[in-house]
C-alpha positions, 0 to 999 in steps of 0.5 A: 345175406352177409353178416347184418351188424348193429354196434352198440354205443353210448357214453362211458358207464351207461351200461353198454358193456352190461346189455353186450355181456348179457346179450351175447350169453344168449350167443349161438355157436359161430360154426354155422355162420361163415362170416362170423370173426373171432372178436370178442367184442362181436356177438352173434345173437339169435332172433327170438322166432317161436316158427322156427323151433315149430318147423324143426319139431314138425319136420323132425329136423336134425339141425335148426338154424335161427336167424341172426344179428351180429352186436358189437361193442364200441367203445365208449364215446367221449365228447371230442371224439370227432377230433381224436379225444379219447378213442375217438378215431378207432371209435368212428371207424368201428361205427361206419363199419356196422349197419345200424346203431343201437344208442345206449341212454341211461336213465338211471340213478346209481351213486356207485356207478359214475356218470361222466357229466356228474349227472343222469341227463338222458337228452344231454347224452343223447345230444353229445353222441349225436353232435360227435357224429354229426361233427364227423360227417361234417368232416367227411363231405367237407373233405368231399367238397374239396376233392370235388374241386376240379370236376366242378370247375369242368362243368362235370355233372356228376359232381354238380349234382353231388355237389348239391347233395353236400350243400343241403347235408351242411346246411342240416350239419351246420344246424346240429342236426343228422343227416337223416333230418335232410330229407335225402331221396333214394338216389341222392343217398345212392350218390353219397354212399360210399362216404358212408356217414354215421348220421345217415345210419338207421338209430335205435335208442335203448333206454337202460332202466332199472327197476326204479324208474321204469317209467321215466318218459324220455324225450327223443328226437322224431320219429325215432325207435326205442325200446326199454331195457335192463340188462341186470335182469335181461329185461326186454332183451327179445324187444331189442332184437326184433325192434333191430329187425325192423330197424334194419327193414329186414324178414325172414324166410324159412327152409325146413327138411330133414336135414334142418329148418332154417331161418334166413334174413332177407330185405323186405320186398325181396323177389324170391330169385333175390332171396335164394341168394341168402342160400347161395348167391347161384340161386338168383341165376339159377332160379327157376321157379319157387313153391311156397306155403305159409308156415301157419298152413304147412303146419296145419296140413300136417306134412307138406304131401298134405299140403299139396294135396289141398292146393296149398302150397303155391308156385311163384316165378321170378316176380314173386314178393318174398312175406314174412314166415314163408316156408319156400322150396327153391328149384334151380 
């Protein structure tokens, strides 16, 4: 699986840059992970997993391997970003280009650290962003709209249906609200895909306390995922990495040999054919069949010699559903 991406955003000085240095100190080196650019606004982040550390002991492993997410440093967003203020264009097109976004709120009050609207008001700064993003992908399907122009006029389908699919995206964009507040199904976000809107992008708030006010209840749209953090004191910085996980409706799976253990991501609900192409993307071609065990079983055999002894380790086919902590055995 490619490089899976969350950018980091947030007003100017509500410690976004803080919470990236801090995270990216707990970078890995970039030599195991081919797609990893040399920007120094990127950092490639290990997901904290106690399995993987346990497998290599196990298997006396000469290389161990976590998992990864990659974090990227936007720039700060200014209110009128969506029509070029401050960094405004740079600053959208580096969003489109993550997976996720992870949306930086402070909650805290610091007379040396100046807040741009002169007060902390964590629902207002929640509102600025979001309306910037909403006011750019308003942009974007109106831009759309007109392109659709002469297909609509030959009665064409395709563009009748995606047509519909924009007029029910305004609608919520006229009323402020993101896009995910517009109940698309699975194909109708298929249809627009490829104008890749920010507000369709899955959100995690990340609400910088300090130690002051732990405590403060903050208020966020519905439905959505948050998580407390302190970049000083590297506080809940595991939360934001596994909470980014599950954001991106990501799993791991493992390998473990001599050689190394290995962590790799995949999508939850992955067949084992399309896991393997997280190894190499012959796998899913190639497959032929898979012998899994569950690590904690593995573990307890003792040596996987044991474990097949007691009729633990399993043979699945094509079909088979990838879980969470599965030690698999690919054979092409």
């Amino acid at each position: 699986m490619s490089s899976l991406s969350i950018g980091i955003v947030g007003l100017p000085n509500v410690g976004k840059s803080t919470l990236f240095n801090a995270l990216t100190k707990k970078s890995v080196p970039a030599e195991n992970y081919p797609f990893c650019t040399i920007d120094p606004s990127v950092g490639i982040v290990p997901v904290p997993d106690e399995r993987v550390q346990k497998l290599s002991d196990f298997s006396k492993s000469k290389k161990t391997i976590p998992a990864v997410i990659e974090f990227v440093d936007i720039a700060g967003l200014v209110a009128g970003a969506s029509k070029g203020e401050g960094l405004g264009n740079k600053f959208l097109t580096n969003i489109r280009e993550v997976d996720a976004i992870a949306h930086v709120v402070r909650t805290f009050e610091d007379n040396s650290v100046i807040h741009v609207a002169n007060k902390v008001d964590p629902m207002q700064d929640i509102g600025v962003i979001n309306l910037e993003l909403v006011l750019a992908d308003f942009e974007t399907i109106t831009k759309r709209m007109g392109t659709l122009g002469k297909d609509l006029k030959k009665g064409d389908k395709e563009a009748i249906l995606e047509e519909a699919i924009l007029k029910k995206l305004a609608k919520v964009f006229e009323e402020g609200k993101m896009a995910t507040e517009a109940n698309l199904n699975d194909d109708e976000r298929f249809k627009i895909k490829s104008l890749n809107l920010l507000t369709l992008k899955p959100m995690l708030y990340v609400l910088n306390v300090s130690e002051a006010n732990e405590n403060m209840e903050v208020e966020l749209p519905k439905g959505s995922l948050s998580v407390k953090v302190d970049p000083v004191f590297e506080k809940g910085f595991d939360e934001l990495i596994k909470q980014s996980y599950t954001l991106l409706g990501l799993e791991t799976f493992l390998t473990t040999g001599e050689d190394e253990t290995r962590a790799w991501t995949i999508k939850i609900g992955s067949t084992a054919p399309v896991a393997g192409m997280a190894i190499h993307t012959d796998f899913k071609d190639k497959f032929i069949r898979a012998e899994v065990i569950g690590w904690e079983k593995l573990l307890e055999a003792g040596s996987r010699a044991k474990a097949k002894e007691k009729g633990w380790v399993r043979t699945e086919g094509k079909e088979y559903i990838v879980k969470d902590g599965d030690v698999i055995e690919f054979l092409i």
